[in-house]
C-alpha positions as CSV (number, residue, x, y, z in Angstrom):
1,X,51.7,142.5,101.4
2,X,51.6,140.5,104.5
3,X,55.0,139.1,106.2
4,X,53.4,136.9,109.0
5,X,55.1,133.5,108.5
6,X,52.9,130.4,107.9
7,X,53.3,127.5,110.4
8,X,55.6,126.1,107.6
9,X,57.8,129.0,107.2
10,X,58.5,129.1,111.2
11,X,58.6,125.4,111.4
12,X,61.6,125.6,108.7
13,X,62.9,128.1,110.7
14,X,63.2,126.0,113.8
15,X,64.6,123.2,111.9
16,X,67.0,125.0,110.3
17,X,68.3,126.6,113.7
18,X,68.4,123.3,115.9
19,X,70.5,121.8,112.9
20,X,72.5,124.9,112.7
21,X,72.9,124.9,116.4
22,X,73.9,121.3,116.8
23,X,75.5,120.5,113.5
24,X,77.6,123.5,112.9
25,X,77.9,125.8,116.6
26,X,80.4,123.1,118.3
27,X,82.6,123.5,115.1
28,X,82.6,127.0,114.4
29,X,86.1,128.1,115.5
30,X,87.6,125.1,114.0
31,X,86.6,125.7,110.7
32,X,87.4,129.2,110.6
33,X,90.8,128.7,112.1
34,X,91.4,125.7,109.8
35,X,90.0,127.6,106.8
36,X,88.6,124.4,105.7
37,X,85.4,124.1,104.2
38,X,83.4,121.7,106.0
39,X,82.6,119.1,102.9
40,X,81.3,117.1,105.4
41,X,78.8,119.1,105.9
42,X,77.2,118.7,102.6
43,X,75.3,115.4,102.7
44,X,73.7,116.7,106.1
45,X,72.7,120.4,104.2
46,X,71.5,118.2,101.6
47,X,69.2,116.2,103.6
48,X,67.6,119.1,104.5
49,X,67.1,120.7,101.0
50,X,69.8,123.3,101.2
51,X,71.4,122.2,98.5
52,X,68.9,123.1,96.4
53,X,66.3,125.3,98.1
54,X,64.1,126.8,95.2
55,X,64.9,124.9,92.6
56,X,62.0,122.3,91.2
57,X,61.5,118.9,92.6
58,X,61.8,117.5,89.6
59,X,65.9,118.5,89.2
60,X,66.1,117.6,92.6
61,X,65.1,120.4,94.7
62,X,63.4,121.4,97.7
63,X,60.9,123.4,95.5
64,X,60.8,126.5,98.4
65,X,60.0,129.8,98.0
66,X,62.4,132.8,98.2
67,X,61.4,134.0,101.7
68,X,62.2,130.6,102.8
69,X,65.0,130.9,101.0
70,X,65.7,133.9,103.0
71,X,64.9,132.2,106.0
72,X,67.8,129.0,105.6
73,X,70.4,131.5,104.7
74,X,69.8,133.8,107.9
75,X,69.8,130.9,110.3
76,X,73.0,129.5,109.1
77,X,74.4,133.0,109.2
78,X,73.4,133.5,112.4
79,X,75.6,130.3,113.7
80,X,78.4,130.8,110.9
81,X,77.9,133.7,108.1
82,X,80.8,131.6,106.2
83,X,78.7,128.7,106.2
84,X,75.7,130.9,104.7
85,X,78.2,132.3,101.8
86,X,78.7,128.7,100.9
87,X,75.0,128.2,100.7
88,X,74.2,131.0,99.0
89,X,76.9,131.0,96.0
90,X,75.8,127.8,95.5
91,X,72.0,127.9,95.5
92,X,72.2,131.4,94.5
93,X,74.5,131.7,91.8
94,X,76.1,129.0,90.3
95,X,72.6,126.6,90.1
96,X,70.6,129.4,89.8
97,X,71.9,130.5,86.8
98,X,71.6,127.3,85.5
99,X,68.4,127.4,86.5
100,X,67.4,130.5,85.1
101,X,69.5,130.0,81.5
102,X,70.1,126.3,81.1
103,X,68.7,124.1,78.1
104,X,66.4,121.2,80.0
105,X,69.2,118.7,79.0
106,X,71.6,121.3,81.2
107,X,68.9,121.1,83.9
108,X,68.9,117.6,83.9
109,X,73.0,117.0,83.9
110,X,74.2,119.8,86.1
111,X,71.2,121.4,88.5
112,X,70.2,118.0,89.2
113,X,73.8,116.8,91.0
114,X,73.8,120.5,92.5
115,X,70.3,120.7,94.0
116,X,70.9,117.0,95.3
117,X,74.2,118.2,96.9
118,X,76.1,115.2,94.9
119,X,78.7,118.6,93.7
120,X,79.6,121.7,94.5
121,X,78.8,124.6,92.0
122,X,81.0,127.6,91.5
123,X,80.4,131.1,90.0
124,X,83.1,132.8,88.2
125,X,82.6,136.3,87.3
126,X,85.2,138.7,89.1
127,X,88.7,139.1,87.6
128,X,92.1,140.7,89.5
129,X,90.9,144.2,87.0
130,X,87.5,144.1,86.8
131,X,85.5,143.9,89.9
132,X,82.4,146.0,90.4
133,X,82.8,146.9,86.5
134,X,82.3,143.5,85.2
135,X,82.4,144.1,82.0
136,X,85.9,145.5,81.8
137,X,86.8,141.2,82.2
138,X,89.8,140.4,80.0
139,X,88.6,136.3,79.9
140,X,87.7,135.3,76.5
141,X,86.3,132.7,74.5
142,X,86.9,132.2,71.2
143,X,84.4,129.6,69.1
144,X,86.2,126.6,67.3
145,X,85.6,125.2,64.0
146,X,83.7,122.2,65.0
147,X,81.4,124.9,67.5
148,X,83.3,124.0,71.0
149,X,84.7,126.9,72.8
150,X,87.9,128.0,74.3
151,X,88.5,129.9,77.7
152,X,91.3,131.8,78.5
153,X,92.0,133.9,81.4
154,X,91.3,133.9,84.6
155,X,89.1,135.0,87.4
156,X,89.8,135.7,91.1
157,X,87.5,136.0,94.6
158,X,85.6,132.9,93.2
159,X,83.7,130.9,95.8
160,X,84.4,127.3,96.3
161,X,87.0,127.9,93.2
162,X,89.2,125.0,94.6
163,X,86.3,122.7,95.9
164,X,83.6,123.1,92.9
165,X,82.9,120.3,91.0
166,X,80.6,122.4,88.1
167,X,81.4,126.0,87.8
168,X,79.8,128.9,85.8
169,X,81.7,131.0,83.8
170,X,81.5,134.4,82.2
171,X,83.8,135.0,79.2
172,X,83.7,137.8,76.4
173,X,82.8,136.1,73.5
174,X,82.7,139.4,70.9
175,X,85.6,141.8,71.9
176,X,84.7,144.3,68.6
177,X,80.2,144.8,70.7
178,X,79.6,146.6,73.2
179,X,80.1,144.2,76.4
180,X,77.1,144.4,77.7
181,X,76.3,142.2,74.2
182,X,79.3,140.4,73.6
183,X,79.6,138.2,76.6
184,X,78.6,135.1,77.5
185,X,78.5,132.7,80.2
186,X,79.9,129.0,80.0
187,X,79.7,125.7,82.1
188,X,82.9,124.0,83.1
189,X,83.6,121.0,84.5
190,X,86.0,120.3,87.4
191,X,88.1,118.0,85.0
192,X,87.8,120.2,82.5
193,X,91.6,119.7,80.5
194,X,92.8,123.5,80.9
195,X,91.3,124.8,83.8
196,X,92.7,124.7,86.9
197,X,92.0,126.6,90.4
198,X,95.0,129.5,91.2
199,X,95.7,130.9,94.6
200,X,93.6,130.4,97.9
201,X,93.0,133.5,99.0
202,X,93.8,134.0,103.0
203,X,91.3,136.0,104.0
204,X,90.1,138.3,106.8
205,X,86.6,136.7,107.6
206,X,84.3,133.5,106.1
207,X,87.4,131.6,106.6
208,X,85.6,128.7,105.6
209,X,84.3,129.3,103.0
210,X,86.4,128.7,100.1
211,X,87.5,131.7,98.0
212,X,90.4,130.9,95.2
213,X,91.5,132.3,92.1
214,X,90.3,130.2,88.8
215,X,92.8,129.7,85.5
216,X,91.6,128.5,82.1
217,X,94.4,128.0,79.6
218,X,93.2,126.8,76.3
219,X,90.4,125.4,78.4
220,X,88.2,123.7,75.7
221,X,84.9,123.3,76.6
222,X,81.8,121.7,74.3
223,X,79.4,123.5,72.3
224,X,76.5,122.5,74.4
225,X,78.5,124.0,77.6
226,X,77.1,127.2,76.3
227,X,74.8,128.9,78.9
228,X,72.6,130.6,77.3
229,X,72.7,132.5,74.4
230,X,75.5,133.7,73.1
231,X,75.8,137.5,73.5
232,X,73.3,137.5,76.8
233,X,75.8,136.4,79.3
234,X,75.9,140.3,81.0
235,X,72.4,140.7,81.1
236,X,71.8,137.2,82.4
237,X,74.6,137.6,85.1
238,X,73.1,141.4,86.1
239,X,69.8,139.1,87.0
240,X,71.4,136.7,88.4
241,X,73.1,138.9,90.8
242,X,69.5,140.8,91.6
243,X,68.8,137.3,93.2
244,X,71.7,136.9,94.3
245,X,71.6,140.2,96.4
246,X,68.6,139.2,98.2
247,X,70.2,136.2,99.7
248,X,73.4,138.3,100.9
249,X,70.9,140.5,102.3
250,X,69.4,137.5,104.1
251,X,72.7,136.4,105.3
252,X,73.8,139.7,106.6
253,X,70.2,139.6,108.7
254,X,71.5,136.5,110.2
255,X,75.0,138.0,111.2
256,X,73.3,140.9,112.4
257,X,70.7,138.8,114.6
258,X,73.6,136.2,115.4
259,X,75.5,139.3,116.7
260,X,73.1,141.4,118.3
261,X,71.7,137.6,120.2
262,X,75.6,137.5,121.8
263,X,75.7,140.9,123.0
264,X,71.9,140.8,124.5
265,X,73.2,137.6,126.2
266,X,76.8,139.2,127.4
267,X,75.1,142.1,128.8
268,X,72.8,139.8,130.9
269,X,75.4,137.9,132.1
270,X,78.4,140.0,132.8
271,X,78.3,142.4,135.6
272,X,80.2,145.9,136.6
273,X,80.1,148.0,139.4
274,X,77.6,145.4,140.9
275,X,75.0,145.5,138.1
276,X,74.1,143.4,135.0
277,X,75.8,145.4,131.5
278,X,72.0,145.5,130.3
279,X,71.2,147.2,133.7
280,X,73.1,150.9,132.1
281,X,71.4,153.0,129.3
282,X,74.1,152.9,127.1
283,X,73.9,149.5,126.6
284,X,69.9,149.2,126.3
285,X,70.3,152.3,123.9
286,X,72.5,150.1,121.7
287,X,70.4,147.0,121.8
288,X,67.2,148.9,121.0
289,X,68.8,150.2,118.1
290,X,70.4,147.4,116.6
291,X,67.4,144.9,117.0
292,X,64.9,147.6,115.8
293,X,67.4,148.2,112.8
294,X,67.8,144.4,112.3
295,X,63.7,143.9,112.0
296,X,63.9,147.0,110.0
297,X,66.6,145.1,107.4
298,X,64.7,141.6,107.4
299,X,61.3,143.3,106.0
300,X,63.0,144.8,103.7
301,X,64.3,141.5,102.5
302,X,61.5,139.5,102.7
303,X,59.5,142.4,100.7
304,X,62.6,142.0,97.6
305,X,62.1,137.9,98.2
306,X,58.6,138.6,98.0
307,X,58.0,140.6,94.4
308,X,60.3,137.5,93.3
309,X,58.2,134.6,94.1
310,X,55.7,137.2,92.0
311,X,57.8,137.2,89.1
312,X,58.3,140.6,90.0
313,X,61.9,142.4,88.7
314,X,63.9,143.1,92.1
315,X,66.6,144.9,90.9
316,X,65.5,148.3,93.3
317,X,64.5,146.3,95.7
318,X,67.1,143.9,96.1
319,X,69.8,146.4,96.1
320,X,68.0,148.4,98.7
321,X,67.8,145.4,100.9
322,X,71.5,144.4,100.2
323,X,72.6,147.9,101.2
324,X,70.6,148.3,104.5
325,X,70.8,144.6,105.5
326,X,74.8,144.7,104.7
327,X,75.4,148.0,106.7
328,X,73.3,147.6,109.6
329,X,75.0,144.4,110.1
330,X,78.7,146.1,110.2
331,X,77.1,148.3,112.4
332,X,75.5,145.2,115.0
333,X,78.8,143.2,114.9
334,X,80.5,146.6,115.8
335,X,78.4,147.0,118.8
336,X,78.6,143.3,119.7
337,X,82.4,143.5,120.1
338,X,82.0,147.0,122.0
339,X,79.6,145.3,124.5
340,X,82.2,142.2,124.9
341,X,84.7,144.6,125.8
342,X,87.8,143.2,125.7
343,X,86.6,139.7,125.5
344,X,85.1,140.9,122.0
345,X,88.7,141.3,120.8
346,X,89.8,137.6,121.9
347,X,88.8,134.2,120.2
348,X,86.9,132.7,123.4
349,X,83.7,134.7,122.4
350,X,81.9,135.0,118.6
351,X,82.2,138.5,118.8
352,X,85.4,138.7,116.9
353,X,84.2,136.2,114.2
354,X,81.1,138.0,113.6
355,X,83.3,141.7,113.2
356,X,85.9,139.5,111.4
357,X,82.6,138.3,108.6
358,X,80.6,141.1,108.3
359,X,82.5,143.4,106.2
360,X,82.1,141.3,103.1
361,X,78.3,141.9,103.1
362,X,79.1,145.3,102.0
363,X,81.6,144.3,99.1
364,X,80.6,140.5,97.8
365,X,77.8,140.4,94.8
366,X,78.0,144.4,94.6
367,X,79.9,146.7,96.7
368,X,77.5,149.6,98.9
369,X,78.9,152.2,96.7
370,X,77.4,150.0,93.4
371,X,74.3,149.3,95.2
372,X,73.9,153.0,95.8
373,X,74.5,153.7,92.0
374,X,71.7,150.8,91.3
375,X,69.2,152.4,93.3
376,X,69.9,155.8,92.0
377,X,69.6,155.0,88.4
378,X,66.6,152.8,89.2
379,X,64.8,156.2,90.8
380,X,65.8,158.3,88.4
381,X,64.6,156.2,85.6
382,X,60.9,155.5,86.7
């Protein structure tokens, strides 16, 4: 397998950096201080095919691969990781499973408006007592006699829960099966009479990106909002979230490189005891190790975006990628804000921000401890 961008792939990657350096640098600590998600934003990332990266012309795509996928996600993480969690729940979760489950006349009425960046999508799949095991989830939906459904429950830790306009939503359908068999995944509609979005959820880092609790009560939804077939909803959401891993991998790249690209810079400019930072061997140690670690994280990405432009399952590899990419990326924004100094602990610099995002990489779509357990039982069972 060769990794060696084509002239394509690095001219996207320059496009995507000068917008991401001129469209969303200058407004950085705004947003985060604001926790505002930048709607704004949308019509420009949708210009540019963000919106919809590898989805299909034909619904309104940009029709890219998945290492260009990767390659969006890590430039906007480099700038703003919350930006990049936007991106990425929406591409790679919400659409994409609409994508990967939806009947052609779901295609047509909801990935269409998502890849086109007309609405936001959500994904709703965690609840307040069922986190990494997803299908302990109390939300259920219960068939009525003329074949519409209704939700009821609710779901926390949902991205863009307040904000989406069409969101995804995973429900037991069979309490009496096995839930791996007896849940299933429904679209809902902002307007939807019933559902509503809950709390907004202050958080410690990707300030803005929106993350809100979502309610459904006696949320009645059509028969042809069904996603899927009934009873597949866990094994469709498990490969969604494969996917789904590799662009949080991507994304933690980007905060990593972001990160490591402000210390290198610090340590050039800022001087002690009359020489450059980068002049000492503990700080060259640190920089060698973090951008060797970093190159390290982004093959193994690309390899797990790779195998799926093949067709290829990713589940092994994905989660290897998510792990690594995720925990060398705590471990670069560390550094970064030990380089800084004490200007990494103050606001003027992006070396809090970056500390402040990274340690979701390790816990959204799959905590490090799950990944571990994935790859495990993937070894063991080949």
């Amino acid at each position: 397998m060769d990794f060696r961008l084509t002239a394509d792939q690095d001219l996207l990657r320059r496009s995507v950096r000068e917008f991401a350096e001129t469209e969303i640098r200058p407004h950085v600590r705004d947003w985060d201080q604001a926790q505002q998600f930048p709607a704004a934003l949308v019509p420009q990332l949708a210009a540019l095919g963000l919106m919809g990266i590898q989805f299909p012309e034909e619904y309104g795509g940009a029709g890219m691969s998945a290492i260009d996928y990767c390659i969006c996600i890590e430039e906007l993480a480099r700038v703003d990781p919350a930006v990049a969690l936007s991106v990425a729940a929406h591409n790679g979760l919400c659409a994409a499973h609409i994508f990967r489950s939806g009947t052609e006349e779901q295609k047509q009425k909801f990935l269409g408006p998502l890849a086109r960046g007309e609405k936001i999508g959500a994904w709703a799949l965690t609840e307040a007592t069922s986190g990494s095991d997803a299908a302990s989830m109390r939300t259920v939906a219960t068939r009525n006699p003329d074949g519409s459904w209704t939700l009821q429950g609710s779901k926390t830790f949902t991205t863009h829960g307040r904000i989406g306009d069409i969101l995804v939503v995973i429900a037991v359908t069979s309490p009496r099966v096995a839930r791996s068999k007896g849940v299933s995944a429904f679209i809902v509609e902002k307007d939807t009479p019933g559902f509503s979005p809950g709390k907004k959820e202050d958080k410690l880092g990707m300030r803005a990106s929106d993350t809100s609790e979502t309610i459904f009560e006696q949320c009645r939804v059509p028969a042809d909002h069904l996603l899927g077939k009934e009873g597949h909803g866990f094994v469709d959401t498990m490969l969604v979230l494969d996917a789904g891993r590799i662009g949080i991998a991507a994304l933690a790249v980007g905060l990593a490189q972001g990160a490591y690209e402000a210390a290198l810079k610090y340590a050039r400019e800022r001087h002690a005891f009359g020489r450059p930072l980068g002049a000492f061997q503990a700080i060259q140690w640190k920089l060698a190790d973090n951008a060797t670690r970093i190159e390290a994280a982004r093959l193994l990405t690309y390899r797990a975006a790779y195998l799926k432009d093949q067709d290829q399952r990713t589940t092994l590899e994905a989660a290897m990628a998510k792990l690594y990419a995720s925990e060398i990326a705590v471990k670069a924004a560390d550094d970064c804000v030990q380089i800084h100094g004490g200007y990494g602990f103050v606001k003027d610099y992006p070396a809090e921000k970056f500390f402040r995002d990274v340690k979701l990489t390790t816990i959204g779509e799959g905590t490090s401890e799950i990944q571990r357990l994935v790859i495990a039982r993937q070894l063991l069972a080949r």
